[in-house]
DRENDO-1510 file (C-alpha; in Angstrom, 1 decimal, always signed):
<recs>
REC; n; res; u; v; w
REC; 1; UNK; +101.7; +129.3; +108.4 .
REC; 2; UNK; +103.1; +126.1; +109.3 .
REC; 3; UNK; +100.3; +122.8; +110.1 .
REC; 4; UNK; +102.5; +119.6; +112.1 .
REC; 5; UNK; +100.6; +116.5; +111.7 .
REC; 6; UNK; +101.3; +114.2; +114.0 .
REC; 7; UNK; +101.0; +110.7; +111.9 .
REC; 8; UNK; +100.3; +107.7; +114.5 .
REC; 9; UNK; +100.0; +104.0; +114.4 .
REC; 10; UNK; +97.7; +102.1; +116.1 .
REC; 11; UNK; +98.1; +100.5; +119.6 .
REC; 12; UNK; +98.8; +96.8; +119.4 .
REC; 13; UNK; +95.3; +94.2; +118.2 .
REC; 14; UNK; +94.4; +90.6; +118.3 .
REC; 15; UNK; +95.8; +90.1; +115.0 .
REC; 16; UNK; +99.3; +91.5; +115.8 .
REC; 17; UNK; +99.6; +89.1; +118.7 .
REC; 18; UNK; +98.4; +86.2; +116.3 .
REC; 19; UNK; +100.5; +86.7; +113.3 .
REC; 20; UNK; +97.5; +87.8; +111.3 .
REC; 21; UNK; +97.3; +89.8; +108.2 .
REC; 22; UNK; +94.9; +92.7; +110.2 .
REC; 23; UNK; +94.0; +94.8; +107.3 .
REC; 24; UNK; +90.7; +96.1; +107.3 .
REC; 25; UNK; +89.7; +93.1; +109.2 .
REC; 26; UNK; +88.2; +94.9; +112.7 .
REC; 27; UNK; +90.5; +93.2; +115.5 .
REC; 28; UNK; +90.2; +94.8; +119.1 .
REC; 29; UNK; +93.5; +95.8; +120.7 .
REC; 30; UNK; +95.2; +93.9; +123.3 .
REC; 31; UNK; +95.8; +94.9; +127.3 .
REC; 32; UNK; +99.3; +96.0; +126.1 .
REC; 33; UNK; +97.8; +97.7; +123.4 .
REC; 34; UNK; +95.7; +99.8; +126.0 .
REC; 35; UNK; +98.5; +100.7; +128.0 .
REC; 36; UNK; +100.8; +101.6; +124.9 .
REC; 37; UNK; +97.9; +103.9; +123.7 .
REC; 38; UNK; +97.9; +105.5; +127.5 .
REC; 39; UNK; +101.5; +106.0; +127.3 .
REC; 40; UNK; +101.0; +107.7; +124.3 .
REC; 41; UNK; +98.1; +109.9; +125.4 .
REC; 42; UNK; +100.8; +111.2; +128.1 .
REC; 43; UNK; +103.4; +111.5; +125.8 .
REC; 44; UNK; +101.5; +114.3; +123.8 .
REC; 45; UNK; +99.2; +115.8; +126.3 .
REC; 46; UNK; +101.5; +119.0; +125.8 .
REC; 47; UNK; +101.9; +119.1; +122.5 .
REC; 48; UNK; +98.5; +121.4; +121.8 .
REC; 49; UNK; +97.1; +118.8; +119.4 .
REC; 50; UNK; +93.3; +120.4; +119.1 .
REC; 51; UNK; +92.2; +118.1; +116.4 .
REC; 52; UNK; +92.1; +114.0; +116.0 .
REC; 53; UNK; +91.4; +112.2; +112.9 .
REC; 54; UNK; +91.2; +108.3; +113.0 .
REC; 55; UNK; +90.5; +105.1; +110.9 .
REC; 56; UNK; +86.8; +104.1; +111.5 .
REC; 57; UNK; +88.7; +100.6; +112.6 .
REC; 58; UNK; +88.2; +99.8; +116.2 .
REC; 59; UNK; +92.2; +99.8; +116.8 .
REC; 60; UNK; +92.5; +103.2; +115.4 .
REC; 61; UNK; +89.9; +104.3; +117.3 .
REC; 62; UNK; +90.5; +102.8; +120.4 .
REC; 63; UNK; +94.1; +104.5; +120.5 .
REC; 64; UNK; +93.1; +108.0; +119.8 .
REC; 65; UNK; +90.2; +107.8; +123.0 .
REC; 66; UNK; +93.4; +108.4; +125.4 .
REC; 67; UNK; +94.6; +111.2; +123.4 .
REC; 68; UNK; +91.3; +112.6; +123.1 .
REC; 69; UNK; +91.1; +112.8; +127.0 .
REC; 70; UNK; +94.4; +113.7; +127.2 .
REC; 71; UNK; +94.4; +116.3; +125.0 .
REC; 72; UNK; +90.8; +118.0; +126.1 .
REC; 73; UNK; +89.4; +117.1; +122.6 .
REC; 74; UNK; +85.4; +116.2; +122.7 .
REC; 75; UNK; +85.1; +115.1; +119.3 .
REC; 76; UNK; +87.2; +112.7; +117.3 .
REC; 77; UNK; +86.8; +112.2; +113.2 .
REC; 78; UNK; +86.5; +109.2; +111.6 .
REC; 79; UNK; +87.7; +109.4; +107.9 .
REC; 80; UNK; +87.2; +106.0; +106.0 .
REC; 81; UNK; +90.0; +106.3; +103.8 .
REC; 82; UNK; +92.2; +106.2; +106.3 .
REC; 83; UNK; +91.9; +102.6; +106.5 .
REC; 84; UNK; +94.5; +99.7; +106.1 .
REC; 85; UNK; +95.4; +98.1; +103.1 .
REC; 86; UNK; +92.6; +94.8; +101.9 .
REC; 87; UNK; +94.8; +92.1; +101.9 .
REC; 88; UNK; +91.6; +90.5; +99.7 .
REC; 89; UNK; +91.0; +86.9; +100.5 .
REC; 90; UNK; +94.1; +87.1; +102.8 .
REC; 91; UNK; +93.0; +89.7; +104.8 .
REC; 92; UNK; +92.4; +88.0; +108.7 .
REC; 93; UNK; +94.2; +85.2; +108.0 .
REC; 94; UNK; +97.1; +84.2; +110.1 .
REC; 95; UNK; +100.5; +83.1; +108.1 .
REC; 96; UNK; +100.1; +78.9; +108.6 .
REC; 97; UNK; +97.1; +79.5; +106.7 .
REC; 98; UNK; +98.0; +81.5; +104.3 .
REC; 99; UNK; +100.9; +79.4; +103.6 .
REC; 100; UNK; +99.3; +76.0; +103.4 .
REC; 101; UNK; +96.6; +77.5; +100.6 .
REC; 102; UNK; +99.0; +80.1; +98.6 .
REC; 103; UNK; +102.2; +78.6; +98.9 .
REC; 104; UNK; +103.9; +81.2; +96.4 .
REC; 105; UNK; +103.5; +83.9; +98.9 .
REC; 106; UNK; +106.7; +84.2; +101.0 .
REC; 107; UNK; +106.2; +81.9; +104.0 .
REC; 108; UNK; +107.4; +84.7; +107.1 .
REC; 109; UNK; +106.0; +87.9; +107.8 .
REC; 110; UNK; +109.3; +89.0; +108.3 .
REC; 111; UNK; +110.8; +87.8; +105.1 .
REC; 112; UNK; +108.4; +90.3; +103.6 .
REC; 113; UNK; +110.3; +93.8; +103.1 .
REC; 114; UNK; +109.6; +94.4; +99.7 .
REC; 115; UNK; +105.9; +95.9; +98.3 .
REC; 116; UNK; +103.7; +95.1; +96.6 .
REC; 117; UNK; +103.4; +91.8; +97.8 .
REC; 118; UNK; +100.7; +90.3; +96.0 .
REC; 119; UNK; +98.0; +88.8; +98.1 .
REC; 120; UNK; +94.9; +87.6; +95.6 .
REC; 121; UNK; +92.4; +90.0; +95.2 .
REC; 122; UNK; +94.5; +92.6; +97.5 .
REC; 123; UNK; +94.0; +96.5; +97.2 .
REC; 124; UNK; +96.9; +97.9; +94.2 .
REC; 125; UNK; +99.5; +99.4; +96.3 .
REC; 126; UNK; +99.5; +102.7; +94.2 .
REC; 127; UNK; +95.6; +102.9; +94.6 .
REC; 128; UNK; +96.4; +102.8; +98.7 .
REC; 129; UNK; +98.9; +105.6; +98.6 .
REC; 130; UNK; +96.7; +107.8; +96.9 .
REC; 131; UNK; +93.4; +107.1; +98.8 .
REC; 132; UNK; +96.1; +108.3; +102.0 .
REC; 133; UNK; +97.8; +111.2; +100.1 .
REC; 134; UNK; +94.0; +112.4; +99.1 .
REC; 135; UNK; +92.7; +111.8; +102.9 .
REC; 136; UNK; +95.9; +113.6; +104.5 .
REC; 137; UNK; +96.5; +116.4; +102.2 .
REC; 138; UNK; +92.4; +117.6; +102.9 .
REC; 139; UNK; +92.4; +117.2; +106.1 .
REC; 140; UNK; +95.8; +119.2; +106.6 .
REC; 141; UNK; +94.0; +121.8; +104.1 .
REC; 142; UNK; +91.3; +122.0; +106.6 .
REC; 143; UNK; +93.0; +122.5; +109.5 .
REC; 144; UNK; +96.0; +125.4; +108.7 .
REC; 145; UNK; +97.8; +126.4; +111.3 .
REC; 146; UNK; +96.7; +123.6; +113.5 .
REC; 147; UNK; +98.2; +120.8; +115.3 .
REC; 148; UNK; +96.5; +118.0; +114.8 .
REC; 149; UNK; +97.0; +113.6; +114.8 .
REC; 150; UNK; +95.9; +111.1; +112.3 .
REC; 151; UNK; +95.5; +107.4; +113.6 .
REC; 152; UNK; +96.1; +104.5; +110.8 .
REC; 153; UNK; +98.2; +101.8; +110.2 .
REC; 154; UNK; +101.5; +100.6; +109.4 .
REC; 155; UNK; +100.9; +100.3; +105.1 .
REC; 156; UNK; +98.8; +103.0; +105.2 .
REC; 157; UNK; +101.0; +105.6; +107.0 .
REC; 158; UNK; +104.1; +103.6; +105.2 .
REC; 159; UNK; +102.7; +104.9; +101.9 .
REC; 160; UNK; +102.3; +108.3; +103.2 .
REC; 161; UNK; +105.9; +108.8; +104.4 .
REC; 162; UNK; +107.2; +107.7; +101.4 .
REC; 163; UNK; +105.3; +110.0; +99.6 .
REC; 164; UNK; +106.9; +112.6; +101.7 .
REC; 165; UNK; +110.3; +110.9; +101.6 .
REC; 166; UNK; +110.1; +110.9; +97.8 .
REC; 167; UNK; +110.4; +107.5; +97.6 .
REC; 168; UNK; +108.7; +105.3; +95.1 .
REC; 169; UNK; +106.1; +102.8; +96.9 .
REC; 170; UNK; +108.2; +99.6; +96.5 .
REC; 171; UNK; +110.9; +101.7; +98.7 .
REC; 172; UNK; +109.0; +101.5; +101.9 .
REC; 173; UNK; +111.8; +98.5; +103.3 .
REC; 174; UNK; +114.2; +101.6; +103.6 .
REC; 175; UNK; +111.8; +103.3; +106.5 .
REC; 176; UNK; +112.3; +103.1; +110.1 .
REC; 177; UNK; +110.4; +100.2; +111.5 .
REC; 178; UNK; +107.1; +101.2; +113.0 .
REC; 179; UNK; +106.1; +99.7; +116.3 .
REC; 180; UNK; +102.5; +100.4; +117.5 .
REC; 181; UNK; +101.7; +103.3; +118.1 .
REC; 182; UNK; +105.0; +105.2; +117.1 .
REC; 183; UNK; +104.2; +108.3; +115.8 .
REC; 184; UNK; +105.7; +110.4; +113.1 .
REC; 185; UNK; +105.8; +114.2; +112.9 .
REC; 186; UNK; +105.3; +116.0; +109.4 .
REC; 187; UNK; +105.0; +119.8; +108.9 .
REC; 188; UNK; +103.1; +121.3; +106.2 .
REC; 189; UNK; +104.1; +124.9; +104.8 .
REC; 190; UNK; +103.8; +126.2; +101.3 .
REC; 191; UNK; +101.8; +123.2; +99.5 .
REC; 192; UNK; +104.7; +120.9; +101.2 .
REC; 193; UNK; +105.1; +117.9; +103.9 .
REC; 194; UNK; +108.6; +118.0; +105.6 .
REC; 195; UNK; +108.8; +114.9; +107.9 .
REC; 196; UNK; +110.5; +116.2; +110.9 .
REC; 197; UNK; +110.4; +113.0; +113.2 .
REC; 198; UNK; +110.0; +109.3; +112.0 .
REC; 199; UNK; +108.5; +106.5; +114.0 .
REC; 200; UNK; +109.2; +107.8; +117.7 .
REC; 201; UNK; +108.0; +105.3; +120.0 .
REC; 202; UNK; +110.1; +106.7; +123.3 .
REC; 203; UNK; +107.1; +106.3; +125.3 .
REC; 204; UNK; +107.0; +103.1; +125.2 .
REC; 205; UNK; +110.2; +102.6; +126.7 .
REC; 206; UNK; +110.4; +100.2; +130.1 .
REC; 207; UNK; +106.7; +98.8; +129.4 .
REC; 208; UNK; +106.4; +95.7; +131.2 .
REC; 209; UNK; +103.4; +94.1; +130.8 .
</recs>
């Protein structure tokens, strides 16, 4: 009996746009983001997805409501752990700011491709990956057979795929970059997660907006 999750980012938010550190911080997403999740909705209304599980964070949530339509699905549910990393007292904060108060923090986002990175007061990285291994693996135990999504964000699915990559946490540089709302395909058979497709965001190909 084989389960295919299909493990999705969320659509693009406020704090994306801004340079923020969004973690668990609530920001809405954007008009792009609303049209990225629609394109995704029409991406998978085929694919017989009859169960969606989502971060209880409005961007998460917000990009599964197309699918949901989409995909004929009345009910949609919200599993806490499925959260994105606490950046601590960073989380919210856009980069200037955080660089003007913690200077020993690398100064560009994009410098950062190496985990842990070490916020103050920000969630372990090893406590993150199993809070997502634990959420995953029960709700793929509840649904065998199924075809289901999972909505979350870019550390939190990052520490999943590693897990099914075998790769060790401070690894997750070597994954394929995630755009919002790229979605990765993982099948489950015999106690095991095989990732079949990683961060596929085809849909989102010739958005103008």
């Amino acid at each position: 009996m084989i389960t295919t999750i299909y493990l999705i980012r969320h659509a693009e938010c406020q704090g994306n746009i801004e340079n923020k550190l969004s973690g668990i911080t609530d920001f809405k997403i954007t008009q792009k983001g609303r049209e990225q999740a629609r394109l995704l909705a029409n991406k998978l209304k085929d694919s017989k997805i009859t169960e969606i599980y989502s971060s209880p964070l409005s961007r998460a949530v917000d990009t599964a409501k197309p699918i949901m339509r989409e995909c004929h699905i009345n009910s949609l549910n919200i599993v806490n752990n499925l959260h994105e990393i606490d950046y601590g007292i960073c989380d919210g904060m856009c980069w200037i700011d955080i660089n003007q108060r913690y200077p020993n923090i690398k100064k560009e986002w994009k410098e950062i491709h190496h985990y842990p990175i070490g916020m103050p007061n920000q969630e372990n990285f090893i406590e993150l990956q199993k809070r997502i291994i634990d959420s995953i693996v029960k709700i793929t135990n509840d649904n065998l057979g199924k075809k289901i999504a999972i909505i979350s964000h870019g550390i939190a699915i990052s520490s999943f795929l590693c897990f099914a990559k075998k790769l060790n946490i401070e690894e997750c540089n070597k994954l394929k970059q995630q755009e919002n709302t790229a979605y990765s395909i993982l099948e489950y058979k015999d106690g095991k997660f095989s990732l079949i497709e990683e961060a596929k965001s085809e849909h989102l190909k010739g958005m103008i907006l």
